[in-house]
C-alpha positions in Angstrom: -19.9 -20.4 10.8 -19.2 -23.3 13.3 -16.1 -25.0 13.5 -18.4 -28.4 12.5 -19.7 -26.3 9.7 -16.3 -25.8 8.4 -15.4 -29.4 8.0 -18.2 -29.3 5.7 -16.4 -27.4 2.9 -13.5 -29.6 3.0 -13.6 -31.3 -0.7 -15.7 -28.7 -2.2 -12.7 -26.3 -1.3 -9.9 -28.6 -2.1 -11.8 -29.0 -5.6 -11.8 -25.2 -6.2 -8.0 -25.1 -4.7 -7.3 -27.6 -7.5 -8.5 -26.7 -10.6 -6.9 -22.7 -9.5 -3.4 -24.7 -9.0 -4.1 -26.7 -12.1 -5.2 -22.9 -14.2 -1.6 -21.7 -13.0 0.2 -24.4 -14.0 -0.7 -24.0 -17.2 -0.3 -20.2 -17.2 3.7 -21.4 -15.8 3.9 -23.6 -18.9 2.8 -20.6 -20.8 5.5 -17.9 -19.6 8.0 -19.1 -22.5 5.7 -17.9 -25.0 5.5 -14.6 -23.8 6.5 -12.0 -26.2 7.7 -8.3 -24.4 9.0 -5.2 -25.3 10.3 -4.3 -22.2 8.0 -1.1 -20.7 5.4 0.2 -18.1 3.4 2.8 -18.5 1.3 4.7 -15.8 -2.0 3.6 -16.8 -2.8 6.2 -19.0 -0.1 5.6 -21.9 2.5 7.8 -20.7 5.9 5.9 -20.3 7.2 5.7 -16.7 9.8 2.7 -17.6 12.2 1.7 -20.1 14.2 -1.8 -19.1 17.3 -1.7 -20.1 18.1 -3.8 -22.9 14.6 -4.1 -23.4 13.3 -4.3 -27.4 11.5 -0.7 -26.7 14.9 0.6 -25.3 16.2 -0.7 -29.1 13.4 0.9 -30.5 14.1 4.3 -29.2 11.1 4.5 -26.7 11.8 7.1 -23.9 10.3 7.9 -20.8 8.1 10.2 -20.9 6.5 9.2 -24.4 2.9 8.9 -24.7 1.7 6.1 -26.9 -0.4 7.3 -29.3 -0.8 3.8 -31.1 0.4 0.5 -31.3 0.8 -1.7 -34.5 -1.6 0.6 -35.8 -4.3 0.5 -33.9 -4.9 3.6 -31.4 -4.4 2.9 -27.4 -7.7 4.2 -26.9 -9.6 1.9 -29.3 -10.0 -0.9 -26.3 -11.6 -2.9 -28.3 -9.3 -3.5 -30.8 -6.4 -3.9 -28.2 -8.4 -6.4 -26.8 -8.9 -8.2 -30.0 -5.7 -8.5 -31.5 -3.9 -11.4 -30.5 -0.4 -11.1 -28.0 2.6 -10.3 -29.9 4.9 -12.8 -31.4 8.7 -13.2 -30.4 10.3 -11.3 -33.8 6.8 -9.6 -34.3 7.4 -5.6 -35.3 4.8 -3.2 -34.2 5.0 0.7 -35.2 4.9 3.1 -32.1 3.1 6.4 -32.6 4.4 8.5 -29.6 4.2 12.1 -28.9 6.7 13.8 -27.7 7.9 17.1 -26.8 4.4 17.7 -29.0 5.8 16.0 -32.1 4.8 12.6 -33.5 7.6 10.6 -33.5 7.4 6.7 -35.2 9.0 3.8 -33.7 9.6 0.5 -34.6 9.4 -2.2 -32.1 10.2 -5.5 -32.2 9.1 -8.1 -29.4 11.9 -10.3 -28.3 11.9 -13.1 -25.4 11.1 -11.6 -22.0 14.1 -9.5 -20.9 15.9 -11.0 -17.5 13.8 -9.2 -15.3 10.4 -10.0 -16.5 11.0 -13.3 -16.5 12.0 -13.1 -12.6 8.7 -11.2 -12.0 6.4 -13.8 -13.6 8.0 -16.8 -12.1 8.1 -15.4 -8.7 4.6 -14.1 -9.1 3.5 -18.0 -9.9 5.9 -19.0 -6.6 3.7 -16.8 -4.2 0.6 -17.9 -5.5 1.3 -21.6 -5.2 2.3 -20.6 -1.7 -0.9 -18.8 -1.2 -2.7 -22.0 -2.2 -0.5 -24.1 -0.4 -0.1 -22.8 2.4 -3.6 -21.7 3.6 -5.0 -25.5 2.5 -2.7 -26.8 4.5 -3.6 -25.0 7.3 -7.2 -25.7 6.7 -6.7 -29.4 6.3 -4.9 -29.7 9.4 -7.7 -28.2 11.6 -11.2 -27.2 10.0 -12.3 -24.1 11.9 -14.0 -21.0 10.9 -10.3 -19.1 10.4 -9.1 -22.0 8.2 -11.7 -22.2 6.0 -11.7 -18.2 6.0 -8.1 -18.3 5.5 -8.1 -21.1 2.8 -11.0 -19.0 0.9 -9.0 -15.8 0.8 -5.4 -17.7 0.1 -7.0 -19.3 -3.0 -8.9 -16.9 -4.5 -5.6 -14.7 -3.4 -3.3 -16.4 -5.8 -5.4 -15.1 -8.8 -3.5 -12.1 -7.8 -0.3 -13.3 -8.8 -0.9 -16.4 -11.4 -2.1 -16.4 -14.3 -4.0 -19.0 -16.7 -3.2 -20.5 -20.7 -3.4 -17.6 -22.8 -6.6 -18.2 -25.1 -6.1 -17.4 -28.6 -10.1 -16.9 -29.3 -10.9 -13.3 -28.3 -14.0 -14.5 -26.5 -12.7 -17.0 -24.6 -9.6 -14.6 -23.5 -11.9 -11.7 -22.5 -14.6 -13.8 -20.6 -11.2 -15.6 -18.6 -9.8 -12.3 -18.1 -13.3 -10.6 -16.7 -13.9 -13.7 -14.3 -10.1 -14.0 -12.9 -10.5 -10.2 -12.1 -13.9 -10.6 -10.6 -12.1 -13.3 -8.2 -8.8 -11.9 -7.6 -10.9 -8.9 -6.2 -13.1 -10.9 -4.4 -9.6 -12.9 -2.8 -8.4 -9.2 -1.6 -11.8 -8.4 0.2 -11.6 -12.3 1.9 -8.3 -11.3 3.6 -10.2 -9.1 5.3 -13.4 -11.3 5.7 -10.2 -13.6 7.3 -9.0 -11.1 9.9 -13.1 -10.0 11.0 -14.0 -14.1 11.5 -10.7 -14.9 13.7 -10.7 -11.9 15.5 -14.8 -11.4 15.9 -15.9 -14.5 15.1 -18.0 -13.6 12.5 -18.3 -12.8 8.8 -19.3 -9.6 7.4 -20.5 -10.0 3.8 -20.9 -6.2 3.4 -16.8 -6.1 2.8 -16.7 -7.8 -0.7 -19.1 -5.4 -1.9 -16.3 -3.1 -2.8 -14.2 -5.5 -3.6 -17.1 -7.1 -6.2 -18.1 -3.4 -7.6 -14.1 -3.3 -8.3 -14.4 -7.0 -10.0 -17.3 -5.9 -12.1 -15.6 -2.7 -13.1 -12.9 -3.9 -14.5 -14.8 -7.3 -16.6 -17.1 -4.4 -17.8 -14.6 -2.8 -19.4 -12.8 -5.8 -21.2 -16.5 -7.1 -22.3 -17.9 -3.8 -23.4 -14.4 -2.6 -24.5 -15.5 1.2 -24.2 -13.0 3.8 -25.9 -10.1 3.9 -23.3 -9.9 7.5 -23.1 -7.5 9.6 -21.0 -10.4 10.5 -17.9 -11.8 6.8 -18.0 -8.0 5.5 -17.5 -7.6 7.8 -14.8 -10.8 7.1 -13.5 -9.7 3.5 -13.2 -6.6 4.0 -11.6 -8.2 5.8 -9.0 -10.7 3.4 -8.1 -9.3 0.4 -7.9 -6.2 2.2 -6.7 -8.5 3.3 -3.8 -10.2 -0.2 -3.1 -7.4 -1.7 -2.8 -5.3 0.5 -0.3 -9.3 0.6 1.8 -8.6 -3.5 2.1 -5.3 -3.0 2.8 -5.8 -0.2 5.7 -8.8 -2.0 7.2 -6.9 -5.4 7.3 -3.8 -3.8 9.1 -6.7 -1.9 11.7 -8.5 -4.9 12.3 -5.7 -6.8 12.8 -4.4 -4.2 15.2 -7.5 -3.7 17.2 -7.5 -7.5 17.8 -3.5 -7.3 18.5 -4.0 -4.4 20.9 -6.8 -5.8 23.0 -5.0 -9.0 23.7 -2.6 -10.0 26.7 1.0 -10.2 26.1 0.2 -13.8 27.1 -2.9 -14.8 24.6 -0.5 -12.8 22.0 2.1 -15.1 22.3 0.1 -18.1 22.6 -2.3 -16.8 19.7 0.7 -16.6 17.4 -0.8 -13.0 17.1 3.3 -11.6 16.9 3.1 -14.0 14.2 0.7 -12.7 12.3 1.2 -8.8 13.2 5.0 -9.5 11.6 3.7 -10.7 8.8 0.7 -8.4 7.9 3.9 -5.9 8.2 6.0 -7.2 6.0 3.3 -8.3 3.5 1.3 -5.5 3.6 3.1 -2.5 3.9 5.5 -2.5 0.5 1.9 -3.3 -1.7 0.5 -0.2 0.2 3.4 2.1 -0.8 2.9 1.3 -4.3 -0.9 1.4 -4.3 -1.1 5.0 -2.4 2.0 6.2 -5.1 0.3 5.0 -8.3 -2.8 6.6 -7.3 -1.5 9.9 -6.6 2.1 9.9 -8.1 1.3 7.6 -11.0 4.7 8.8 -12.9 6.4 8.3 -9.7 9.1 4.8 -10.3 9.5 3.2 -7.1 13.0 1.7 -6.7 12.5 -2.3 -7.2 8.3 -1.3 -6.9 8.2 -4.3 -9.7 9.2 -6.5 -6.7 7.0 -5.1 -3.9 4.0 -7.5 -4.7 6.8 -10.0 -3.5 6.7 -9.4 0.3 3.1 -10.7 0.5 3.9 -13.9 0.3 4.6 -13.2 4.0 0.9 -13.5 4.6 -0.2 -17.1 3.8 3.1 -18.3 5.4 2.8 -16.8 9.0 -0.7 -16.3 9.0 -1.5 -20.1 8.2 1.6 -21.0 11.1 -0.3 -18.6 13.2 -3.7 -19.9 12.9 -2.5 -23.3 13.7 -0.6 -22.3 16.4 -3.9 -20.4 18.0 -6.3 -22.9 17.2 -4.2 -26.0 19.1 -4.1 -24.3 22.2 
């Protein structure tokens, strides 16, 4: 794409940039309604965290429990997970866990988000907006292959952190849910699209191809809904867990490689420190956590509920970066 081509784009993308600002805003409106019990699991029902203080911590749940069912309706049954509306604050669900190989029955009763929770979800909401934000900015300041590139992945990007009104009609909430993971996939695989058009100077389509199989993957199973079983959870894990540490890898080599073969001079001038610090910083914490879950998926990180933090790095210096190379 041409630098003239990518003036084209301009309201088409700040269109698509506002009705994903506009989705979040409503999903921020929404983050007082949200009903938790206070655990994480590993992906396969086994409890890897209790918060303390948490309703589950009340209700006797212990690491280490795997959750046989939930309000009576077994973890592996997807499709009735899927279609039973979200919890209620003062709603009381019945645990079956096994422990220790005994069946042990809980009662749990979902309270307002516990302190933490509510930090994650409105920081999550801050570093989308500044993936949006930023990254249009850049774009509308100069329209050149990179910003547009950049603006496309810090858009679809923020899917990765916000999230939209919660849909009380099953359909609607499983169709939202399968297309925002379709995207947000797709906004992982354009950070590297980003990196292969400002260092190469071209786009290679072939890289969302993972990113899409991923997308597609995961809106299969919340439209089909098949039974969640223990292999299929692991499965998942895997896979994504996989795709998304390839991205990851290959964004931190490419950006390297382009780093490397640069002068100290067109480095400087390229705002390429720039963007090497904050691939670093961005990058690296999310990596951690996507190599552990995959192969240590029991494994608690300390503060890993704040990692997807640092990559807010990433649409702030890389946008500053991009400016800085393209007005030279």
């Amino acid at each position: 794409m041409s630098n003239h081509d990518a003036g084209q784009y301009k309201t088409p993308l700040i269109i698509f940039a506002a009705v994903v600002a506009v989705y979040g805003i409503f999903g921020w409106m929404d983050v007082g309604n949200y009903a938790q019990g206070g655990w994480n699991t590993d992906g396969n029902n086994t409890v890897i965290e209790v918060l303390p203080g948490s309703p589950s911590e009340a209700g006797g749940l212990m690491v280490g429990d795997f959750i046989v069912s939930l309000g009576g309706i077994a973890t592996s049954d997807a499709k009735a997970q899927l279609q039973r509306e979200r919890p209620k604050v003062g709603e009381a669900w019945e645990f079956i866990v096994e422990r220790d190989g005994e069946m042990v029955s809980l009662d749990v009763t979902f309270g307002e988000p516990v302190a933490q929770r509510k930090l994650i979800a409105h920081a999550g909401f801050l570093v989308g907006f500044c993936f949006i934000g930023f990254t249009i900015w850049a774009y509308l300041q100069k329209q050149t292959a990179s910003t547009i590139a950049l603006a496309i992945a810090g858009t679809l990007g923020s899917l990765i952190f916000i999230a939209g009104p919660y849909f009380a009609t099953y359909t609607l909430r499983n169709l939202d849910a399968a297309l925002v993971n379709i995207l947000l996939f797709l906004g992982v695989a354009s950070l590297l699209n980003f990196l292969l058009v400002h260092f190469r100077s071209k786009s290679n389509r072939l890289i969302y191809l993972p990113g899409l199989a991923a997308g597609l993957f995961i809106a299969y199973r919340i439209l089909a809904a098949p039974e969640a079983t223990g292999a299929l959870n692991t499965f998942s894990n895997i896979f994504i867990g996989v795709i998304v540490a390839f991205y990851f890898i290959a964004a931190l080599v490419t950006l390297y490689r382009g780093y490397s073969s640069a002068s100290p001079e067109d480095r400087a001038n390229q705002g390429l420190n720039l963007m090497l610090i904050g691939a670093l910083i961005g990058l690296l914490p999310s990596l951690i956590a996507t190599v552990t879950a995959i192969f240590a998926p029991q494994v608690v990180l300390p503060g890993g509920n704040f990692y997807f933090l640092t990559l807010v790095a990433l649409p702030i210096t890389w946008s500053m970066a991009v400016l800085k190379g393209t007005s030279e």
